[in-house]
C-alpha positions as CSV (number, residue, x, y, z in Angstrom):
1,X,-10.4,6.0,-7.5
2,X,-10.3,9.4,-5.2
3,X,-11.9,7.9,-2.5
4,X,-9.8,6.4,0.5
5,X,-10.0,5.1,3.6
6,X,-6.9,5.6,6.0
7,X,-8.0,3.4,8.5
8,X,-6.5,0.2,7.4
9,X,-4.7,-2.5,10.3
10,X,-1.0,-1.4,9.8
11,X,-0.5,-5.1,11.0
12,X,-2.0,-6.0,7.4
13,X,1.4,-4.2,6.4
14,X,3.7,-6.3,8.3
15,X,2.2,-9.2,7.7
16,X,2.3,-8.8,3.9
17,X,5.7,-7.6,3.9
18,X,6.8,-10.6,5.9
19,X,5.7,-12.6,3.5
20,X,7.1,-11.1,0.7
21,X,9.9,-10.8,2.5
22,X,10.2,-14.7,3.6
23,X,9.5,-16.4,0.1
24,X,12.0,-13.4,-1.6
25,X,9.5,-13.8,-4.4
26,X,6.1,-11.9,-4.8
27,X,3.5,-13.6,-6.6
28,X,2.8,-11.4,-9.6
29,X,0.4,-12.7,-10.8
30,X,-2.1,-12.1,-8.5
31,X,-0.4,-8.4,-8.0
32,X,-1.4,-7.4,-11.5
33,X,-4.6,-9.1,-11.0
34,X,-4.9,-6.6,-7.7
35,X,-3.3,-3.8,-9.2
36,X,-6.2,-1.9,-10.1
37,X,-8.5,-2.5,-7.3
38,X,-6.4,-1.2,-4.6
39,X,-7.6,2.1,-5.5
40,X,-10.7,1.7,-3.1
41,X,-8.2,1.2,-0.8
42,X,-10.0,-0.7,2.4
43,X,-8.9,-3.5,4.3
44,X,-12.1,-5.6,3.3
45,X,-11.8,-4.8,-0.2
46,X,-7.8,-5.6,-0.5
47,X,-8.4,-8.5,1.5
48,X,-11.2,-9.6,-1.2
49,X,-9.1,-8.9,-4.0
50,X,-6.3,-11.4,-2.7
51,X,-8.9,-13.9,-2.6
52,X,-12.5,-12.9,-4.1
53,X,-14.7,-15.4,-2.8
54,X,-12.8,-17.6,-0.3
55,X,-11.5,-14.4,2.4
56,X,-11.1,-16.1,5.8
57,X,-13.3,-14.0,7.3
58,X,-16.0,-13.4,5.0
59,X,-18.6,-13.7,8.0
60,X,-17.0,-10.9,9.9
61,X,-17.4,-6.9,11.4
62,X,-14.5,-4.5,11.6
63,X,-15.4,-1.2,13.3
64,X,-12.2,1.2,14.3
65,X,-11.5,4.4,16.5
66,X,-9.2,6.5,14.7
67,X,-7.8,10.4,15.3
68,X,-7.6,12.4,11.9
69,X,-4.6,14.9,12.0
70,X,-4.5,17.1,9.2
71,X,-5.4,14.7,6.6
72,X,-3.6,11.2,8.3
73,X,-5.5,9.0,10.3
74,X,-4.2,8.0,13.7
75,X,-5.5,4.1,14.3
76,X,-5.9,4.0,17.8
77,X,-8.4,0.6,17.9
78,X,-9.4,-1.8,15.2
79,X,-11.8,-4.8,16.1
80,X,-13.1,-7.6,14.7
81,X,-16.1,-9.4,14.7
82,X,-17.3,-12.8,13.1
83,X,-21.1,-13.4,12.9
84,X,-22.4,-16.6,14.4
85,X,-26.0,-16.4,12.9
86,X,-27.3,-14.5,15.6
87,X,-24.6,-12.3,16.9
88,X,-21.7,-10.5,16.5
89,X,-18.7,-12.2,18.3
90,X,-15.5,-10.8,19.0
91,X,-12.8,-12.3,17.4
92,X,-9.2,-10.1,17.2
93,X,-8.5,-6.5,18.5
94,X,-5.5,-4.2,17.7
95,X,-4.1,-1.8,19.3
96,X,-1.7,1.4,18.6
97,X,0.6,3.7,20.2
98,X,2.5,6.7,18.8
99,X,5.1,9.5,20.1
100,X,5.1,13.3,19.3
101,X,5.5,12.9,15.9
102,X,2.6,10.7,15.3
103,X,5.1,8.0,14.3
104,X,3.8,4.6,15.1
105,X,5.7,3.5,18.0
106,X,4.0,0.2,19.7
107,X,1.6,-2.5,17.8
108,X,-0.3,-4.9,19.4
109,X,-2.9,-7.7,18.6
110,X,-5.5,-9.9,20.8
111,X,-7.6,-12.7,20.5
112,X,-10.4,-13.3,22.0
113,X,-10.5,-16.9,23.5
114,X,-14.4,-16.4,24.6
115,X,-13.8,-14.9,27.8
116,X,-11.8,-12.7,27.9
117,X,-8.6,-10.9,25.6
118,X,-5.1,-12.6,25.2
119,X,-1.8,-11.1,23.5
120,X,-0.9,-12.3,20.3
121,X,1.3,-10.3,18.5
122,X,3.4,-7.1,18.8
123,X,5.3,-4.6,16.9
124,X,8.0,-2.4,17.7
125,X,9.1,0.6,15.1
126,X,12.1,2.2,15.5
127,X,13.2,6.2,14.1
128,X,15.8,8.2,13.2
129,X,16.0,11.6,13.5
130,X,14.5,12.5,10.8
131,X,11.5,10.3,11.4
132,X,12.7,7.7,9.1
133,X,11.7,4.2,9.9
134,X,14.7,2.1,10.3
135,X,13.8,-0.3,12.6
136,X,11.0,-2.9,12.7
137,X,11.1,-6.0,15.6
138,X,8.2,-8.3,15.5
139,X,7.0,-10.2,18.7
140,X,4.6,-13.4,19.4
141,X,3.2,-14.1,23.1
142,X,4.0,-17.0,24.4
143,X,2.0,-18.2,27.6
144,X,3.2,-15.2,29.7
145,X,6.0,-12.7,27.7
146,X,6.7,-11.4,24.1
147,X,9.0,-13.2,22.2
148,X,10.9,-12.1,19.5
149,X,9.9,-13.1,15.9
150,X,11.5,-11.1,13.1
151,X,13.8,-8.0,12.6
152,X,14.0,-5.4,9.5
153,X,16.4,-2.7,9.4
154,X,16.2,0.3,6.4
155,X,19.0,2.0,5.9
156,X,18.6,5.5,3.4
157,X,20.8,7.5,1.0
158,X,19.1,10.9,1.5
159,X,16.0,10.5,-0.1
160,X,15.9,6.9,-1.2
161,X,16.0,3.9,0.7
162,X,19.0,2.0,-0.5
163,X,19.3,-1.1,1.4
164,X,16.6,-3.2,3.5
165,X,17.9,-6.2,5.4
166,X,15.5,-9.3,7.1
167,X,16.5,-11.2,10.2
168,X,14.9,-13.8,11.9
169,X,15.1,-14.9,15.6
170,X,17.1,-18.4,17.2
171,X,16.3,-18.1,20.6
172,X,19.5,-16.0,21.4
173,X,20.9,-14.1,18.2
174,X,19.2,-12.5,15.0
175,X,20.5,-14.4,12.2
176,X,20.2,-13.3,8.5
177,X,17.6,-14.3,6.2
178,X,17.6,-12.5,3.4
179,X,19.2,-8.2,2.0
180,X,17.9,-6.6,-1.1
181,X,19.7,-3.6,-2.8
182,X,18.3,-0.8,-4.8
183,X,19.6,1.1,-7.3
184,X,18.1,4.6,-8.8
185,X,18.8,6.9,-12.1
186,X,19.5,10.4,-11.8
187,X,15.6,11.3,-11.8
188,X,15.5,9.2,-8.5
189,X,13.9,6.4,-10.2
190,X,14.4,3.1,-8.9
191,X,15.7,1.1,-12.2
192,X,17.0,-2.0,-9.6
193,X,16.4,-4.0,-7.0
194,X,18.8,-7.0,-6.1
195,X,17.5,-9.9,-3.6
196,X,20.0,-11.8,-1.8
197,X,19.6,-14.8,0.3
198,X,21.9,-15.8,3.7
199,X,23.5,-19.4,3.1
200,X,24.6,-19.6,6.6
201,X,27.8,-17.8,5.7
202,X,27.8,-15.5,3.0
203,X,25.2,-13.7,0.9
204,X,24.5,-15.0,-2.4
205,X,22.4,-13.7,-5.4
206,X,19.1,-14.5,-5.7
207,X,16.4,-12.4,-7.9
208,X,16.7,-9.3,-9.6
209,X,14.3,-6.6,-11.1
210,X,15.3,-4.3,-13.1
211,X,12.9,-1.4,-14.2
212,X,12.7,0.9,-17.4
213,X,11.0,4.1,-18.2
214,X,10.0,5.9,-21.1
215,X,10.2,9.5,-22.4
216,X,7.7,10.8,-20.2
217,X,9.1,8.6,-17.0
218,X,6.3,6.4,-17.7
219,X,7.2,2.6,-16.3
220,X,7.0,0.6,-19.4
221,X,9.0,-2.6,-18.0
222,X,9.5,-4.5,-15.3
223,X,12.0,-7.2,-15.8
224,X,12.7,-10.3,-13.4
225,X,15.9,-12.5,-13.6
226,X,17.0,-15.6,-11.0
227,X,21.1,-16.4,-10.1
228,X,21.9,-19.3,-11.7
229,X,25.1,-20.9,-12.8
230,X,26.8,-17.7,-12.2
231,X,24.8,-15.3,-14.3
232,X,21.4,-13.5,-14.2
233,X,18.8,-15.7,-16.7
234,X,15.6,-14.1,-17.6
235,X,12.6,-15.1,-15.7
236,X,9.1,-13.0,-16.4
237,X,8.5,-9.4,-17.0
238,X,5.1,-7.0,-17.3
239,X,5.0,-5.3,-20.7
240,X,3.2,-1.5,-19.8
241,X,1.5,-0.2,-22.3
242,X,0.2,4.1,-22.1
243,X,-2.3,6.7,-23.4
244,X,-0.8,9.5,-22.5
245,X,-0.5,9.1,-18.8
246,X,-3.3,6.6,-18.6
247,X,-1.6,2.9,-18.3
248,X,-4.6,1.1,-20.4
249,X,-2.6,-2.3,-20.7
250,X,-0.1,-4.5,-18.7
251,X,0.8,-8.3,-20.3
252,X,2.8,-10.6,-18.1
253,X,5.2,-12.7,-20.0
254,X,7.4,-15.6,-19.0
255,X,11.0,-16.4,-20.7
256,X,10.6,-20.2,-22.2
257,X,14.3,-20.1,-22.3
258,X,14.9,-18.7,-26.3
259,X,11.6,-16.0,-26.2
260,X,8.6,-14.4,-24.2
261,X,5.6,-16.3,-23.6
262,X,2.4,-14.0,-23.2
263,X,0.9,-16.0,-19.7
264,X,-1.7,-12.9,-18.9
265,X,-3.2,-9.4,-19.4
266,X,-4.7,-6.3,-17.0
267,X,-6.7,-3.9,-18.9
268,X,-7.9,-0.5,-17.4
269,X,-10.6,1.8,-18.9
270,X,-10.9,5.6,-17.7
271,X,-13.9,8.6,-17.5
272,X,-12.2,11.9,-17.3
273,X,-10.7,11.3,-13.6
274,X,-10.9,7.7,-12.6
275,X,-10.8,4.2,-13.3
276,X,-14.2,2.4,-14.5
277,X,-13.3,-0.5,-15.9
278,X,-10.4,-3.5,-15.5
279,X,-10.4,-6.4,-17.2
280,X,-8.0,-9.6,-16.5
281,X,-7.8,-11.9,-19.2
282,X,-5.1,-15.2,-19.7
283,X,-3.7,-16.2,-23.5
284,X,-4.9,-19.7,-24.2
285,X,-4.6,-20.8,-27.6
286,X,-3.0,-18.5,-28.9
287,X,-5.7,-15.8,-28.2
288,X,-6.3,-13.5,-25.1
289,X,-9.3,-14.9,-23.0
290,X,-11.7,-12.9,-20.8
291,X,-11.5,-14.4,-17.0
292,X,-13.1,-11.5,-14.9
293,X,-14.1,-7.9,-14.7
294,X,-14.4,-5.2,-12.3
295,X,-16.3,-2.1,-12.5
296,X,-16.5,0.8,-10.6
297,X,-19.6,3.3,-10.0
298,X,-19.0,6.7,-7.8
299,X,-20.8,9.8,-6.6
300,X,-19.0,12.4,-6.9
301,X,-15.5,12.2,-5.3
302,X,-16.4,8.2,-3.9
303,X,-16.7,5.0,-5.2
304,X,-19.9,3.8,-4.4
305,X,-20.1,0.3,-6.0
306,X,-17.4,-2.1,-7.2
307,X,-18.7,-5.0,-9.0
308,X,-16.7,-8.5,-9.3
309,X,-17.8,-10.7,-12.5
310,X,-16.5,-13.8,-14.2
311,X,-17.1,-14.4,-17.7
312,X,-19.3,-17.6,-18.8
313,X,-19.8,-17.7,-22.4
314,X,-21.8,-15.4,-23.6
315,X,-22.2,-13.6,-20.7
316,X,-21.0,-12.0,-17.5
317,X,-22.0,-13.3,-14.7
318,X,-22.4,-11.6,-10.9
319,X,-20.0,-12.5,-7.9
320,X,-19.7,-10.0,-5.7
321,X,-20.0,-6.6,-5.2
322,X,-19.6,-3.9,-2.3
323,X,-21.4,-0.9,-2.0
324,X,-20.0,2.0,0.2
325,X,-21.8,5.0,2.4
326,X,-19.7,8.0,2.9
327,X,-19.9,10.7,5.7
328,X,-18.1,13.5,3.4
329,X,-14.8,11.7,2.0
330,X,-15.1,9.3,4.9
331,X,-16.7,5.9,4.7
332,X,-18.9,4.8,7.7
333,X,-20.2,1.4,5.9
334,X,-19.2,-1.3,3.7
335,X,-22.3,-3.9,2.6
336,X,-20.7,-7.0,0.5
337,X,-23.3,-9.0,-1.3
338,X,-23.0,-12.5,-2.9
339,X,-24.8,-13.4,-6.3
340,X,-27.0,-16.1,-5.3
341,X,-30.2,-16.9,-7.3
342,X,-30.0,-14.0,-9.2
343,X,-30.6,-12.2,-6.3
344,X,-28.0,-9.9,-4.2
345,X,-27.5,-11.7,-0.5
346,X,-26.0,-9.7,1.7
347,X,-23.1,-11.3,3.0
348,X,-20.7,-9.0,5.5
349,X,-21.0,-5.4,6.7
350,X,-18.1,-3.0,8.1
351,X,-18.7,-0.2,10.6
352,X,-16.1,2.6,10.9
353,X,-16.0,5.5,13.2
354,X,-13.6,8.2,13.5
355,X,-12.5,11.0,16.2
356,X,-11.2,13.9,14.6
357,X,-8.7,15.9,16.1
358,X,-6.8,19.0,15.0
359,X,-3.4,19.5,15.8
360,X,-2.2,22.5,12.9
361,X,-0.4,25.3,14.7
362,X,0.0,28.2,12.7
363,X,3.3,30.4,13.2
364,X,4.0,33.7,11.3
365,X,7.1,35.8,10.8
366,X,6.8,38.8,8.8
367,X,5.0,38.3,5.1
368,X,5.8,34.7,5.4
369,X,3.6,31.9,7.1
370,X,3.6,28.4,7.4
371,X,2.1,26.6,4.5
372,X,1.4,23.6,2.3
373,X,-0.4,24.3,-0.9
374,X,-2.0,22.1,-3.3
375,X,0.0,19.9,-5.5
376,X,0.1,20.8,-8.9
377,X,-1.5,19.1,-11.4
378,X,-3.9,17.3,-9.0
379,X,-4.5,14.1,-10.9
380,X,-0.9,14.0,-11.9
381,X,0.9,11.2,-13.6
382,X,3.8,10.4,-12.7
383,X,5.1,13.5,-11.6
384,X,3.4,16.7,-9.0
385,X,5.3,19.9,-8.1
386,X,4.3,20.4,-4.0
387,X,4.9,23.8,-3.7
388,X,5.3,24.9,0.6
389,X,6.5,28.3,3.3
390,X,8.6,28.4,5.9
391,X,8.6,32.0,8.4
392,X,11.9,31.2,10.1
393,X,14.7,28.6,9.7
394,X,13.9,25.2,10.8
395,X,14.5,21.3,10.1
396,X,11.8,20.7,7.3
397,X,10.9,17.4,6.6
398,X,8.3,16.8,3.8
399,X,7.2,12.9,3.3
400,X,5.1,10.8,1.1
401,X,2.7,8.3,2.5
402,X,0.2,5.4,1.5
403,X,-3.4,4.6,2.6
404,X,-1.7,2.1,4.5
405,X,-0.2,5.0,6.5
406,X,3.4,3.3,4.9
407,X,6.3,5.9,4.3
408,X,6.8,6.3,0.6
409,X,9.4,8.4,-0.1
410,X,10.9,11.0,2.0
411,X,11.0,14.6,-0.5
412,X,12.9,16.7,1.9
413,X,15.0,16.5,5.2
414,X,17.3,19.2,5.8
415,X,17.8,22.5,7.7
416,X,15.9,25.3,5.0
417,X,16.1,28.7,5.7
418,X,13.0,31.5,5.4
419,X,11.4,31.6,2.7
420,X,8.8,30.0,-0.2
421,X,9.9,26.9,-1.8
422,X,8.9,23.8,-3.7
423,X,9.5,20.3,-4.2
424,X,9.2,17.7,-7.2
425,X,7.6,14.2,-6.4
426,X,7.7,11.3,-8.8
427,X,5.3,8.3,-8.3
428,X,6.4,6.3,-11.7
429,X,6.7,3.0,-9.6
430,X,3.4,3.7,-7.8
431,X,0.2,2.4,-8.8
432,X,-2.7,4.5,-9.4
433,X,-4.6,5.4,-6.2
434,X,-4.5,8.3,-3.6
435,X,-1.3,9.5,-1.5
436,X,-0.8,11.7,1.2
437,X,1.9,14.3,1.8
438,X,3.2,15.8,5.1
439,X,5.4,18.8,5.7
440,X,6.6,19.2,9.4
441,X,8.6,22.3,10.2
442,X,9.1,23.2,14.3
443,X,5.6,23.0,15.7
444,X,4.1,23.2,12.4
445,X,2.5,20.0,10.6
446,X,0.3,19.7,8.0
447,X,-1.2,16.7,5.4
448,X,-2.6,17.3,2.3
449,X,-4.1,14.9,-0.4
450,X,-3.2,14.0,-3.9
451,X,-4.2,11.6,-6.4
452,X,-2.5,9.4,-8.7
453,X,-4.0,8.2,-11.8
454,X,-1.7,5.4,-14.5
């Protein structure tokens, strides 16, 4: 669970998020079923745990050329190669630009038609500021100039994102697909999120989630409802279950109209620091059912193994599993091997290279520096204190990010004056898995890592 790897196709992002964001409905099902497993946080391995043995591009190499800045990797290149039985073959290329800020500012994809490269899609971010994202324009080529495809625009209340809007593209105008809301407690917690859909005229109500946390800000309900007749009428919700700040159960439950139906079950199983074991099991007969398992091996700080098996009566049976090589924290290899006459095949390998590159500028004024410590506690659940110094009166801005290089959450944006401060963060609608914080003050930046564990 502590390991990462931060060099994951930001398109991967997009292109998930325009899904989500086209169907207005996620399929939760498989998102429990991922929940867990995202904590080894590559592209190959989320891609597998979408789909564990029928990935598109099973037969395939990723390598990618990456800049590490204080902690945040810079993608720069990603390719892909398929394997043909006898060589690699390229097959898609990405490419990234960024400003001074090392805010994404350009995206673009290629395909490789067997001669040579040809534009395929492109990406356009837009910022405030403050370095908040609150523009995203999606472009297709078509035979000779980009296209528009898609539009999102984010619009904030100081810290929290409050309204996210989705348009798509007619030729001439952006027209309005679909608006969601949010709503947050006085802890900052999101407790809803309201979907509405464009019917041409007005915006109507769609889905709604609505989320509850206990004593300790642990998430221990997720509730969904669909618009009909009028009025919100219960659809599904995940029932979270803790041991102290370990989540150990999560049981998905549908509304059959007069009472909750138990449909499936994630259970998670800890050492002292991170996740060994998940289990995903479905109710049939009134009992819960074993389906599949995954469990995790690591050296040290890295997972070194994750093994995929399905359960056939008596016994579990081998799928798939991955084993990783690390240089330090980083991983340089990926090997996946299929179960195939109960023997290990291998199946696909993933090269990685980075460039590292330092870009820390240290400033001092008096008894005061520039810093960033530690969070504190490191595991935390759900919530760290990030305690940070400031020599002279600046714009501070200190922000939360995925492995996916995704903005989070936003902690601090405002003029601060000299002097030694420190900030709250509270992940309780985050899954387990490890996170990344920036502070940026003048010239100053600097990333630090912390880790999550439900």
């Amino acid at each position: 669970m502590k390991t990462s790897i931060l060099v994951i196709l930001f398109l991967l992002c997009s292109q998930i998020l325009s899904q989500i964001d086209k169907q207005d409905k996620v399929n939760h099902r498989d998102f429990l079923k991922i929940k867990t497993d995202d904590v080894s946080n590559s592209l190959e391995q989320i891609k597998l745990l979408l789909e564990p043995f029928n990935s598109q591009n099973n037969d395939s190499k990723s390598m990618v050329n990456s800049a590490l800045i204080e902690g945040e990797y810079l993608k720069v290149v990603y390719l892909i190669q398929n394997w043909d039985g006898l060589n690699w073959v390229n097959n898609n290329k990405s490419n990234y630009t960024y400003d001074e800020y090392n805010n994404l500012i350009e995206y673009f994809s290629q395909d490789w038609n067997g001669y040579y490269w040809v534009n395929s899609e492109k990406s356009i971010p837009t910022y405030d500021e403050y370095n908040n994202l609150i523009e995203h324009i999606s472009q297709e080529w078509h035979v000779s100039e980009w296209v528009n495809n898609d539009k999102y625009t984010y619009i904030y209340d100081g810290k929290n994102k409050i309204e996210f809007l989705y348009q798509i593209w007619n030729e001439s105008n952006w027209v309005n697909s679909s608006w969601r809301t949010y709503a947050y407690n006085e802890n900052n917690y999101r407790i809803e999120s309201l979907w509405h859909r464009w019917d041409e005229s007005n915006w109507v109500n769609k889905e709604k989630l609505l989320q509850k946390y206990d004593e300790n800000s642990n998430l221990v309900e997720w509730l969904w409802q669909d618009w009909e007749d009028s009025s919100w009428v219960n659809d599904r919700r995940w029932v979270c279950t803790y041991d102290g700040n370990f989540e150990i159960e999560k049981i998905s439950q549908d509304w059959d109209g007069s009472e909750w139906v138990n449909d499936y079950k994630g259970s998670y199983s800890y050492d002292e620091s991170n996740m060994i074991e998940y289990l995903y099991h479905l109710w049939h007969n009134s009992n819960w059912e074993n389906v599949s398992k995954r469990t995790y091996t690591y050296d040290g700080n890295n997972m070194i193994e994750s093994l995929y098996q399905v359960r056939l009566d008596p016994n579990w049976v081998n799928q798939r599993r991955i084993n990783s090589t690390y240089d330090g924290n980083n991983v340089v290899e990926n090997i996946y091997q299929d179960w195939e006459d109960s023997n290990w095949v291998n199946d696909t390998k993933h090269t990685y290279s980075h460039t590292i590159t330092s870009v820390k500028e240290l400033e001092r004024d008096g008894n005061i520096s520039y810093s960033l410590s530690t969070n504190y506690p490191n595991p935390f659940n759900p919530s760290t204190t990030i305690n940070y110094s400031i020599p002279k009166q600046s714009l501070v801005t200190i922000k939360v990010f995925d492995v996916l290089g995704r903005e989070i959450a936003t902690l601090i944006n405002n003029e601060q004056a000299q002097g030694n401060y420190e900030v709250e963060f509270n992940a309780a609608e985050l899954t387990s898995g490890i996170y990344f914080y920036q502070l940026r003050s003048g010239s100053f930046v600097e990333s630090k890592k912390m880790l999550l564990l439900k």
